[in-house]
C-alpha positions in Angstrom: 0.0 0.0 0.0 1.2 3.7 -0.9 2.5 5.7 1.7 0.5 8.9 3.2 -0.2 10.6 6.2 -2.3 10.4 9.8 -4.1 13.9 9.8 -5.4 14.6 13.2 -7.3 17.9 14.2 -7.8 18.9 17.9 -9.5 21.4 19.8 -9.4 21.3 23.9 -12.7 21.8 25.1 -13.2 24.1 27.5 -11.6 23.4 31.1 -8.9 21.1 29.6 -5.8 23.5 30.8 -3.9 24.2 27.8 -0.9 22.9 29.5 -2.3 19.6 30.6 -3.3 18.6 26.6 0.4 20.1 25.9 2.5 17.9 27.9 0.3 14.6 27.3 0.7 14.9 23.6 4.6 15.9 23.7 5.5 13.3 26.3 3.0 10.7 25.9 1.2 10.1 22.6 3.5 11.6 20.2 7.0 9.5 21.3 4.9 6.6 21.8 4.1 6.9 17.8 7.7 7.8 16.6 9.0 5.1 18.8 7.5 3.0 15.9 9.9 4.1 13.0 8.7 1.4 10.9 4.8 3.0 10.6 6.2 6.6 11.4 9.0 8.6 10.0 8.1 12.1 11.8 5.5 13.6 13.4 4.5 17.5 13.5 2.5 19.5 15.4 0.8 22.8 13.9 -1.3 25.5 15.9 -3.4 27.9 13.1 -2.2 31.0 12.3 -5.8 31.8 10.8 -7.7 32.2 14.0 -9.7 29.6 12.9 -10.9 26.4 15.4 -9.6 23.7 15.6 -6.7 24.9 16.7 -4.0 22.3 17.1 -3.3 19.7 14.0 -0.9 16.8 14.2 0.8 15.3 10.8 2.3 11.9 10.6 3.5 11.0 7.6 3.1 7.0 7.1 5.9 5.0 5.7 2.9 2.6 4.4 -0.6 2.9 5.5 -1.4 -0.7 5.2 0.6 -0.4 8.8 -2.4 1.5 10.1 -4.0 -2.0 10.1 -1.8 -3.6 12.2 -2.0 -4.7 15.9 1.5 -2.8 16.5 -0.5 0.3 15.8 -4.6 -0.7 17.0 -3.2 -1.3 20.4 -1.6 2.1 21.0 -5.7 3.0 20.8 -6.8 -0.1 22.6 -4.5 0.0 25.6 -4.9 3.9 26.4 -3.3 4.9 29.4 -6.0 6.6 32.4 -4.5 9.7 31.8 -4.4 9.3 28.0 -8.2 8.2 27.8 -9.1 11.5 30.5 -7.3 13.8 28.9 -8.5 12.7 24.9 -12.1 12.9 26.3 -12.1 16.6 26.8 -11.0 16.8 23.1 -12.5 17.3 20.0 -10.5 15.0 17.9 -11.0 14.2 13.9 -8.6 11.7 12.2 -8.2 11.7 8.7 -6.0 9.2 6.9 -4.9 10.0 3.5 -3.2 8.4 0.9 0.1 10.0 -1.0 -1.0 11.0 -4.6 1.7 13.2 -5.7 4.9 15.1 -4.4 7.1 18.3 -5.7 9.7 19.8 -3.7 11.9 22.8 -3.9 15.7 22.6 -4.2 16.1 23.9 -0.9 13.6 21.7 0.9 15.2 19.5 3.9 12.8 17.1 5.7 11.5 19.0 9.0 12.5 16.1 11.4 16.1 16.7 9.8 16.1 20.3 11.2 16.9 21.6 14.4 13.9 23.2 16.3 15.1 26.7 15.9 15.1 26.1 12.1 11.8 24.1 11.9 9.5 25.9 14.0 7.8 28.6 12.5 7.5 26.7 9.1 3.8 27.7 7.5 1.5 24.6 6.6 -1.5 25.9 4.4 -3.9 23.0 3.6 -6.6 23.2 0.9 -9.0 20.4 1.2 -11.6 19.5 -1.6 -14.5 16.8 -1.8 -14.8 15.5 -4.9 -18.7 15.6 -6.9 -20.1 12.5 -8.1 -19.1 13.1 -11.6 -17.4 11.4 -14.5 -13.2 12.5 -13.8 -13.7 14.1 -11.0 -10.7 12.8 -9.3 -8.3 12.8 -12.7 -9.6 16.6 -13.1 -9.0 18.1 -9.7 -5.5 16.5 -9.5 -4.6 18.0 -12.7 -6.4 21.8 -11.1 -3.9 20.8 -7.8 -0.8 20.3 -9.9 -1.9 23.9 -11.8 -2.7 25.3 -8.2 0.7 23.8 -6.9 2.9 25.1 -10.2 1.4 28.7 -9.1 2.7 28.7 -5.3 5.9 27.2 -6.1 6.5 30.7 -7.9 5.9 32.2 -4.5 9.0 33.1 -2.6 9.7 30.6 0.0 7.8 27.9 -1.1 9.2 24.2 0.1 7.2 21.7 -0.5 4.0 20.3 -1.9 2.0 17.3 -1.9 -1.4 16.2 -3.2 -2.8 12.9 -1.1 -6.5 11.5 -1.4 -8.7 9.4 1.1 -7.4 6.5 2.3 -8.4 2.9 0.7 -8.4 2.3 4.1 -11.6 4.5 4.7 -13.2 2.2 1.9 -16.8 3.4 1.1 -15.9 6.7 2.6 -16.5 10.0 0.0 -13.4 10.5 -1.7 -11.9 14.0 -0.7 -8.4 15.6 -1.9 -6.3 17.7 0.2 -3.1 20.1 -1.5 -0.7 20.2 1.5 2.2 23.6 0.9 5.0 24.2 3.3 6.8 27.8 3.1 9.8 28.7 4.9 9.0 31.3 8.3 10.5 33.8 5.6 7.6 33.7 2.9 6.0 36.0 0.6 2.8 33.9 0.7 0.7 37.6 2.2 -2.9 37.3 1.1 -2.5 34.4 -1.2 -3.0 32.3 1.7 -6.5 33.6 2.1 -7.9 33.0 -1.4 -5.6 30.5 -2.7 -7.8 28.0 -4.0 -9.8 30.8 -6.0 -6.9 32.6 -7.3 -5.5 29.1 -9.2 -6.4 29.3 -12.8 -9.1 27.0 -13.7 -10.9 27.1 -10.3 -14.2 28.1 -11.4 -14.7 25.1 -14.1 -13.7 22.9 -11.1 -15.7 24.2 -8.7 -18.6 24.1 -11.4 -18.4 20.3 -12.2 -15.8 18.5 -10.1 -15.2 19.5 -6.2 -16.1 21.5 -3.8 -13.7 23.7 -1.2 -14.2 21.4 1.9 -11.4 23.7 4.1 -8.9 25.8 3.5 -6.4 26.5 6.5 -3.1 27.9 7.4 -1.0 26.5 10.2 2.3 27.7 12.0 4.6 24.7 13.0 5.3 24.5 16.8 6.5 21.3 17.8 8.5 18.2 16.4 8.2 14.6 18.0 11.0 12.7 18.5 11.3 9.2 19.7 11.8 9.9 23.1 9.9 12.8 25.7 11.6 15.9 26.4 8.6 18.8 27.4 9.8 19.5 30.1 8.0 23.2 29.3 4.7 21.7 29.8 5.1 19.7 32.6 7.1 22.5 34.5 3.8 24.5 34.3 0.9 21.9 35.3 0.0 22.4 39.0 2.0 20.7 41.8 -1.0 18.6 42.7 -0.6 16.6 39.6 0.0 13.3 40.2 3.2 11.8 38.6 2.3 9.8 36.1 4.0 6.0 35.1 3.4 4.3 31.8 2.5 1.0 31.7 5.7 -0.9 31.4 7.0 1.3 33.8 9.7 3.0 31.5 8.5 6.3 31.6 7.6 8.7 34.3 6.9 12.2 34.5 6.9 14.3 38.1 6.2 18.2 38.6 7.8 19.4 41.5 10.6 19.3 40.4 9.9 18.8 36.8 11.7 15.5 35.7 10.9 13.3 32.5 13.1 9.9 33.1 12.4 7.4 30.0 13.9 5.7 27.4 16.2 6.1 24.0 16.1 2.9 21.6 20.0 2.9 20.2 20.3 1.7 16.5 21.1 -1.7 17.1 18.1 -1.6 19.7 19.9 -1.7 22.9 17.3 0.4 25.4 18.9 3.6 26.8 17.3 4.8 30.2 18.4 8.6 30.6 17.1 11.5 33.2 15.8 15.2 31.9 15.6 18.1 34.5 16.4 21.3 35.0 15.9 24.2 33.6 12.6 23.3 31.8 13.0 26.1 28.9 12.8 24.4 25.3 15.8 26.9 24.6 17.6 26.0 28.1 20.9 25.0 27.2 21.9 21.4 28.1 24.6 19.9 30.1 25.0 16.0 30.0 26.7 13.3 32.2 28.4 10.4 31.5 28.8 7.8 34.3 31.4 5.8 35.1 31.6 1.7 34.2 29.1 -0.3 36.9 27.6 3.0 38.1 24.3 4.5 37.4 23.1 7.5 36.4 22.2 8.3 39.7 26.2 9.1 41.0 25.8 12.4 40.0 22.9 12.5 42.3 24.7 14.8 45.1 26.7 17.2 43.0 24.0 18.1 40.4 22.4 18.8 43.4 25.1 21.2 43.9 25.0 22.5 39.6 21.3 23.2 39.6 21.4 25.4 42.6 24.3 27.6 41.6 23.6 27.4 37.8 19.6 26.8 37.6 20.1 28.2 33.7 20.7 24.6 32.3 18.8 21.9 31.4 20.3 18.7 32.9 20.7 15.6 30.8 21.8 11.7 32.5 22.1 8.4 30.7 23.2 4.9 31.7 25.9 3.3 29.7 24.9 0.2 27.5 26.3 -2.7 29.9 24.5 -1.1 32.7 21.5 -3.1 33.1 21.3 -4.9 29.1 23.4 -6.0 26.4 22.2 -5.7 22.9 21.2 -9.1 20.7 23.1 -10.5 20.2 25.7 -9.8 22.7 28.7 -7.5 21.6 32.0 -6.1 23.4 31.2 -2.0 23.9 33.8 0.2 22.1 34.2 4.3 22.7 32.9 4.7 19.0 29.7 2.5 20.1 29.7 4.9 23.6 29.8 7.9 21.5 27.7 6.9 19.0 24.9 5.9 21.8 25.2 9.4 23.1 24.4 10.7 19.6 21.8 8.7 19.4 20.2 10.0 22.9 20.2 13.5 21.8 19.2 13.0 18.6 16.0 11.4 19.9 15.4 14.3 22.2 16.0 16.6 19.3 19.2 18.2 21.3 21.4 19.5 18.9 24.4 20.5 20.9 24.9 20.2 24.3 26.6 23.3 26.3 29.0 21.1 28.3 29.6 17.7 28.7 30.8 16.0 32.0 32.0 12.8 32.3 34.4 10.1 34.7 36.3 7.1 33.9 35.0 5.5 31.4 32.5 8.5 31.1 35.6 10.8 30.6 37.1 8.0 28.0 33.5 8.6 26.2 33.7 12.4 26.8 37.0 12.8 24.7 35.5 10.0 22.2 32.7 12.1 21.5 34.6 16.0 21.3 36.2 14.1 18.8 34.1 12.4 16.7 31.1 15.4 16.9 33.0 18.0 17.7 29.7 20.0 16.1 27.2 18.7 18.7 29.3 20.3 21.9 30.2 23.1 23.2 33.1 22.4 25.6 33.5 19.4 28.4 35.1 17.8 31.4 36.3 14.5 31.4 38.0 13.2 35.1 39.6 10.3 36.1 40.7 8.5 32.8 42.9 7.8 30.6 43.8 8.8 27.3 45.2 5.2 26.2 44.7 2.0 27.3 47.5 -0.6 28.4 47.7 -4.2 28.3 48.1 -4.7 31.8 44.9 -2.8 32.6 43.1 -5.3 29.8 43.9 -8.2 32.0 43.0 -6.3 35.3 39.4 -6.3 33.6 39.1 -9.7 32.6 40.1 -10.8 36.1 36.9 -8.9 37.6 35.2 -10.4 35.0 35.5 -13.7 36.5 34.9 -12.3 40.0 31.8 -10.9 38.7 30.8 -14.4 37.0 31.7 -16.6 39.9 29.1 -17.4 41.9 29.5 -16.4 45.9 29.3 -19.6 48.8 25.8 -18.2 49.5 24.2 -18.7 45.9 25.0 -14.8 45.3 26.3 -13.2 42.6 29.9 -12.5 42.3 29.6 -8.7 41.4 28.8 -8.0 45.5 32.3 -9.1 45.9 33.2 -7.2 43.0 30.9 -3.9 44.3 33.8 -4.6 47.7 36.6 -4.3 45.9 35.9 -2.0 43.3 34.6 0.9 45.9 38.3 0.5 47.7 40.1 0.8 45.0 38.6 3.7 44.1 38.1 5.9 47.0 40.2 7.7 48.9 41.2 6.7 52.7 38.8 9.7 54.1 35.9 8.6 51.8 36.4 5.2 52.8 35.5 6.7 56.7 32.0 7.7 55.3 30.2 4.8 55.6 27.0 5.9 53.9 29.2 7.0 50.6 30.5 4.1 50.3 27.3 1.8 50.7 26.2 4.0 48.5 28.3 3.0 45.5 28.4 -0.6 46.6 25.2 -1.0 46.2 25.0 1.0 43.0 27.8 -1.2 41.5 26.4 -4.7 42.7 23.3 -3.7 41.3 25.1 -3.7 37.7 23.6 -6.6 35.2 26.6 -9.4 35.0 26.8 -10.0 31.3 26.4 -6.1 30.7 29.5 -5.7 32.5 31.3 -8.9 30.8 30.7 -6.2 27.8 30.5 -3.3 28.5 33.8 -3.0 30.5 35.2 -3.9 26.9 35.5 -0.3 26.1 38.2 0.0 27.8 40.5 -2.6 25.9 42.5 -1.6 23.9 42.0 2.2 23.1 44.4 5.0 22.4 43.0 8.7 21.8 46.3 10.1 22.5 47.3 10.6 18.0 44.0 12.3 17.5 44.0 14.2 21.0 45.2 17.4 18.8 43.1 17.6 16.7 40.4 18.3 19.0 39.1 21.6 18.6 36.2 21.7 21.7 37.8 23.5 24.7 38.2 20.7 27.6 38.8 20.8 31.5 40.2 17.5 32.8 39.8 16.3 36.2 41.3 14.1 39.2 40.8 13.1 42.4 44.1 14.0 44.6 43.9 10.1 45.5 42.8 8.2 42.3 45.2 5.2 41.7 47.3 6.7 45.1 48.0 9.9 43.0 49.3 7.6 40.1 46.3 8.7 38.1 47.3 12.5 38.5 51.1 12.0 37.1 49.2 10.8 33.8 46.8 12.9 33.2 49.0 15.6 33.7 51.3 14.0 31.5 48.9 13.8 28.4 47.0 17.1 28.8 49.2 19.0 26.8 48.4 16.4 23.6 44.8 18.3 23.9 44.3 21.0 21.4 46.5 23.6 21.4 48.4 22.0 24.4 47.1 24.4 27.0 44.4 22.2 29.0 44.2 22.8 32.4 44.1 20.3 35.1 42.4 20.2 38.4 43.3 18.1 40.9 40.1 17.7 43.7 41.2 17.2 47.3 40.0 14.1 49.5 38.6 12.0 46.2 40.1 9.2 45.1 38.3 7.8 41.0 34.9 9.5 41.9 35.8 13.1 42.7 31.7 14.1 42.1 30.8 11.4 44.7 33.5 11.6 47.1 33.7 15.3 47.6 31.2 17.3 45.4 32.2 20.8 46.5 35.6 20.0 46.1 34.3 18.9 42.2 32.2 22.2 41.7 34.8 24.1 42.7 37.3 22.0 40.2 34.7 23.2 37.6 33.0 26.1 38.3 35.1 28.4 36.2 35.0 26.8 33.3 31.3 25.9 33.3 
C-alpha cells in the first residue's frame, strides 16, 4: 500500500488547561508513535495561524498505511493509558487518513524532522481540502487543477514543499476528498494568497462548477517536532504541583512536577534500550549539560553534585544516561567500544532533538567517552570535562578487567552473585582513605555497582580494551577541562593525566586536581568537584 499521512485535528474543550493537553501529547502520545519508525517517520504538530478552530493539527507521515491496520499500531488506541483516555475525552478529535498522490519539492527543501527546532519551528503549513462531486473524472480533473494550483505557489517566494494525497483505501466506502498540503519557509512572501488560494489558481471556477467542492482551507504555523523519546519538560514545568506523577504501563516512563523531571527511554540503532534522566531548567531553549557515568555506576552518581549544579547554575537543562552494559546488552551480545559509547550518546540526543549540548561531563569511562565524543562530533558540543581517565589503554589494565570479569561471573558460597564481591573491591580501590571513613558514601556506590547486570559488565567494561586517543587528541578543537581526584590510583592517576593534557588541542588544557577524592571526585567530595569546575562551566 502507498504511503500517506495520519491527519489529526484537535480542539481542547473548555476546562482542559492548555498545559495539561500540551504535555500529554509531547510526552506521551507523540514518542509513543515515533518510537515506531517502521509505521512513522516524523511527526509535527501545527497550531493555526488563521484564527480559525480547531486549533491544534498533528501530521504523521506514514511509511505505508497498510501499517495502520496492524495490531502494533490498533493497540496504541486499545491499551490507552487513564491519563491518556481522561485527557483525549475533553478533546474534540477528527482523524483523517490519506493516501500520497503526488509530491514536488523545492531545491532547498530539507525534511522538517532533519532540522533543528530553531530552524523548523515557525514553518507555515496551508492545507486546501476538496470533496470531490459525483461526476465522471472528477478525481483525474482536480488533480490536474492541484498540480496547476501547486505550479502557481511554487513561484511564490519561499515555497518548500507540496504534496497532493486522497482518502485513504483504508476509509473504503468513505466520499473521496483531496487535500493540497504547501509548506513555506518562516520567511515567505505567501501575504494574502493564503486567504484565497484556492480561487486565485487558474481554472478554479470550471472545477468548482463540475468537479469538487472547497471542503477547508487552513493555514498552520509549525510548533513542535516529536522525537522518539519525551523531552517537554516546558509543559510539565507548568501543570500544578497537585498533579500526580504519572507512570506508563511498562513502567519506563515517568513524568513528576515538583521538580519537573521526565526519566524514559532512548532505543540505540542496534536496539539496545537507553534509560536517561531530563531536569532542570525546563526552557525548550535552556541549554543542556550532559553526564556520562562511570563503568558499573548508574546514572544516579551524579545524584549529590548536580544537586550542587542546579542550585548555583539553575540556567541549564540537565541531561543523564546509563551506559549500554549497565543493566542490558544488545542481541546479540557484543563487546562496547568508545565509538559505540559515543555513538549511543548521539543517538540520545538525537532522539530528544538536542542539537548541541553546552558542556559535557563525564568520569572514567565517562571521561574516555567524553573525549570520544569531542572528537568524533566535535559540532554537537560546546566544551566538556572529562576526570579520572585515561587517554590510552595498556595491556596490563586489559587483563586487570578480565580478572573482575570472573569475579563478577563466579558465583559467591551463599548462591550470590559475584559482582557483590566485585561492588567490595571496586569501591576501595577507588576511593580515597577519608571517603572510605563515610560509611554511607561508600554503601552508596556498593550498592550501585552490585546492582550492575553481570553479562552487561562482561561487555560493556570492553571499552576499555584496547584504546588509544592520545594521535588524535590534537586535533580536537572543543575546549576541555580535565579532572582528578588527589587520591585516584594513590596519586598515580594524576602523574598521567598531567602527562597527556598538553596532547589536547592547542596544548594548554588545564588540570584540576580535587582534594579528599580518590576515582569519583563528584561522589567523594562534590564541593571540592564544583569548585574543580565552576570556572570553566
Amino acid at each position: 500500500m502507498a504511503p500517506g499521512m495520519l491527519y489529526v485535528t484537535m480542539q481542547p474543550r473548555q476546562g482542559l488547561p492548555i498545559e495539561q493537553f500540551h504535555e500529554w501529547y509531547n510526552n506521551e502520545h507523540g514518542p509513543t508513535r515515533l518510537r515506531l519508525p517502521q509505521i512513522f517517520s516524523n511527526g509535527l504538530r501545527y497550531r493555526a495561524a488563521d484564527g480559525k478552530d480547531p486549533e491544534f493539527l498533528a501530521a504523521y507521515d506514514v511509511t505505508s498505511m497498510s501499517h495502520l491496520e496492524t495490531k502494533t499500531y490498533t493497540s496504541l488506541r486499545e491499551n490507552r493509558s487513564p491519563r491518556e483516555a481522561e485527557t483525549i475525552g475533553q478533546v474534540e478529535v477528527k482523524r483523517y487518513f490519506w493516501d500520497l498522490v503526488s509530491t514536488k519539492l523545492s531545491p532547498l527543501f530539507i525534511p522538517i524532522e532533519q532540522l533543528t527546532d530553531d530552524e523548523a519551528e515557525g514553518i507555515v503549513l496551508l492545507a486546501v481540502e476538496l470533496k470531490l462531486k459525483d461526476t465522471a473524472n472528477a478525481e483525474t480533473e482536480t488533480i490536474k487543477w492541484c498540480e496547476g494550483h501547486i505550479d502557481m505557489l511554487s513561484k511564490v517566494p519561499g515555497w518548500l514543499r507540496s504534496r497532493i494525497l486522497r482518502t485513504s483505501s483504508l476509509e473504503a466506502g468513505a466520499p473521496v476528498s483531496l487535500i493540497a498540503l504547501h509548506e513555506f519557509a518562516k520567511g515567505n512572501e505567501l501575504g494574502d494568497v493564503a486567504n484565497e488560494a484556492a480561487a486565485r489558481s487558474p481554472g478554479w471556477e470550471d472545477v468548482q462548477a463540475k468537479f469538487a467542492t472547497l471542503t477547508s482551507q487552513r493555514l498552520y504555523s509549525l510548533f513542535y517536532v516529536f522525537g522518539p523519546a519525551p523531552r517537554d519538560l516546558h509543559n510539565l514545568s507548568r501543570l500544578a504541583p497537585s498533579t500526580p506523577a504519572f507512570t506508563s504501563a511498562d513502567a519506563t516512563t515517568m513524568t513528576s512536577t515538583t521538580p519537573p523531571v521526565i526519566t524514559s527511554y532512548v532505543t540505540a540503532r542496534d536496539g539496545l534500550i537507553i534509560p536517561y534522566r531530563l531536569e532542570g531548567n525546563p526552557d525548550p531553549k535552556a541549554p543542556t549539560i550532559a553526564f556520562c557515568n562511570s563503568l558499573l555506576t548508574s546514572l544516579h552518581m551524579w545524584d549529590r553534585f548536580i544537586a550542587i549544579l542546579t542550585a548555583q547554575r539553575p540556567q541549564y537543562r540537565i541531561l543523564r544516561y546509563d551506559f549500554r552494559g549497565r543493566g542490558a546488552i544488545p542481541s546479540p551480545p557484543a563487546p562496547a567500544t568508545l565509538d559505540i559509547l559515543a555513538d549511543d550518546l548521539r543517538d540520545v540526543l538525537a532522539a530528544l532533538r538536542i542539537a548541541k549540548l553546552d558542556t559535557l561531563i563525564g568520569v572514567s569511562m565517562g571521561g574516555a567517552t567524553t573525549l570520544r565524543f569531542a572528537l568524533t562530533y566535535p559540532e554537537k558540543l560546546g566544551k566538556f570535562v572529562a576526570a579520572d581517565f585515561n587517554a590510552a589503554s595498556s595491556p596490563a589494565n586489559t587483563g586487570a578487567w578480565k580478572e573482575r570479569i570472573i569475579v563478577a561471573e563466579t558465583v559467591l558460597g551463599d548462591g550470590s552473585s559475584g559482582i557483590k564481591r566485585l561492588a567490595e573491591q571496586t569501591v576501595a580501590r577507588w576511593f580515597h582513605p577519608k571517603t572510605m571513613e563515610n560509611a554511607d558514601t561508600v554503601r552508596w556506590i556498593e550498592d550501585m555497582v552490585a546492582s550492575n547486570d553481570v553479562q552487561g559488565f562482561r561487555y560493556g567494561c570492553q571499552a576499555l580494551w584496547d584504546y588509544d586517543m592520545k594521535p588524535q587528541m590534537g586535533e580536537c578543537r572543543v575546549p576541555g577541562l580535565l579532572v582528578v581526584g588527589e587520591g585516584d590510583g594513590k596519586g598515580a592517576l594524576v602523574k598521567a593525566m598531567d602527562s597527556f593534557r598538553g596532547l589536547l588541542g592547542e596544548g594548554n588544557a588545564e588540570l584540576a586536581v580535587v582534594p579528599d577524592a580518590g576515582h569519583l571526585p563528584m561522589c567523594e567530595n562534590p564541593e571540592g568537584f564544583w569548585k574543580a569546575v565552576e570556572r570553566f562551566l
